[in-house]
C-alpha positions as CSV (number, residue, x, y, z in Angstrom):
1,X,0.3,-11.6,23.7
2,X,-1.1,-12.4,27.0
3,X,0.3,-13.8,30.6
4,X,-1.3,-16.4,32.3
5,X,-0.6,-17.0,36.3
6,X,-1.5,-20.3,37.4
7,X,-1.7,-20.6,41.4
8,X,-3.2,-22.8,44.3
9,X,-6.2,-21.5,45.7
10,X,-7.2,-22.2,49.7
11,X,-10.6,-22.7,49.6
12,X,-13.6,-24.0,47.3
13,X,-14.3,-23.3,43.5
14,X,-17.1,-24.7,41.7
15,X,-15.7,-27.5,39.5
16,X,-12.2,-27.3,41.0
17,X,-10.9,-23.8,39.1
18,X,-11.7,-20.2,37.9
19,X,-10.4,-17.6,35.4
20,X,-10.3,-13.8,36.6
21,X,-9.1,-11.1,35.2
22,X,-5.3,-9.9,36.6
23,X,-4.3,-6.2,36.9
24,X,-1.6,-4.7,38.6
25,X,-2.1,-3.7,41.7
26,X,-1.2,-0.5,43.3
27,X,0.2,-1.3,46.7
28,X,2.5,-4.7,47.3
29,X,4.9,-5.9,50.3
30,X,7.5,-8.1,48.8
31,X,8.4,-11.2,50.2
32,X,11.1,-13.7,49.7
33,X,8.6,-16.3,49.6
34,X,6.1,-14.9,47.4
35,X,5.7,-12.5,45.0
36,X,1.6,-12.5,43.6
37,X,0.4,-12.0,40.4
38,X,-0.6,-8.7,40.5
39,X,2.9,-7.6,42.1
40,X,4.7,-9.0,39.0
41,X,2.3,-6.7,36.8
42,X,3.1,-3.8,39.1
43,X,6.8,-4.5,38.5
44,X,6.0,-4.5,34.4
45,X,4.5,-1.1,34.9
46,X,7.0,0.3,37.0
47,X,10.1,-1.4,35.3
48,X,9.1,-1.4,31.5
49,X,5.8,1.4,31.5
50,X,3.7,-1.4,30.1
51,X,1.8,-4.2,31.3
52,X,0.6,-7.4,29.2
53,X,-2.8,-8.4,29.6
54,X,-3.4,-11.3,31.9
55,X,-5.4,-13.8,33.1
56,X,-5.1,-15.7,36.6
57,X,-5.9,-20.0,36.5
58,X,-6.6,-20.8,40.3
59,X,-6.3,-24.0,40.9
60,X,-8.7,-25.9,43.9
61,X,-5.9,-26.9,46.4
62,X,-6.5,-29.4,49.0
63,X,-3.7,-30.0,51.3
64,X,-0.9,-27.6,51.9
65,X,2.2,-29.4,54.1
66,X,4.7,-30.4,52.4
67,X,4.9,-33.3,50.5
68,X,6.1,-34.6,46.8
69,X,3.6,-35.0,44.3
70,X,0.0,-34.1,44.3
71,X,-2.6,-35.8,45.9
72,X,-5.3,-37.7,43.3
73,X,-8.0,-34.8,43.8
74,X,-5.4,-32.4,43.4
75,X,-4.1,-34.4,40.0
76,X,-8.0,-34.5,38.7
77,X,-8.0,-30.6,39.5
78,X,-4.9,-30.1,37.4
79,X,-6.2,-32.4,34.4
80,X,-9.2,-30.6,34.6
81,X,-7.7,-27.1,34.8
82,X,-4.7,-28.1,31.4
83,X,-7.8,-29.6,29.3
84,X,-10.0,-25.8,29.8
85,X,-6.6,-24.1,29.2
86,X,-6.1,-25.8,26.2
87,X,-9.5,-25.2,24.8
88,X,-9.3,-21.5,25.8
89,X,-5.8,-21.5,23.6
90,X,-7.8,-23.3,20.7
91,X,-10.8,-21.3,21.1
92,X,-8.3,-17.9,20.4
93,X,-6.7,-18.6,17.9
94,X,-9.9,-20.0,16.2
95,X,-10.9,-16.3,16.7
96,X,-7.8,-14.4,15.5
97,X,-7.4,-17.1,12.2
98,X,-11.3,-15.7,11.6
99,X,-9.9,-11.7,11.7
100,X,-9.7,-10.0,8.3
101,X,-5.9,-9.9,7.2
């Protein structure tokens, strides 16, 4: 099992997205308005004594006022960003069907 966070990022990634590696972090100021990545795993830990393994999808963002919908580079980004995911998902369980049973 494994959690994947997918969030806007403010500023520029190459090609629109990156993966990183999520861990809990050890310090966090809660916030009715946000609650990051990493402060959910701290919760896991402190709540359950475990914490899955997970991954963080930021996503390029582009304009951040409020609006509906997304604007067309932000729709390309997205697109972009559900096509890797989806060939990261493929790509594991290629991997695990390949494991000795």
């Amino acid at each position: 099992d494994q959690v994947v966070f997918v969030d806007a990022y403010r500023g520029d990634l190459p090609g629109g997205l990156r993966w990183q590696t999520c861990e809990p972090c050890v310090d966090f100021q809660f916030s009715t308005h946000a609650l990051p990545p990493r402060a959910i795993l701290s919760l896991c830990r402190d709540l359950y004594a475990r914490t899955p393994p997970a991954i963080l999808l930021m996503i390029q963002g582009e304009t951040w006022n409020l609006e509906t919908g997304l604007t067309a580079a932000a729709e390309t980004r997205l697109e972009h960003a559900l096509s890797d995911f989806e060939a990261r998902l493929l790509a594991d369980e290629r991997r695990s069907e390949a494991l000795p049973r």
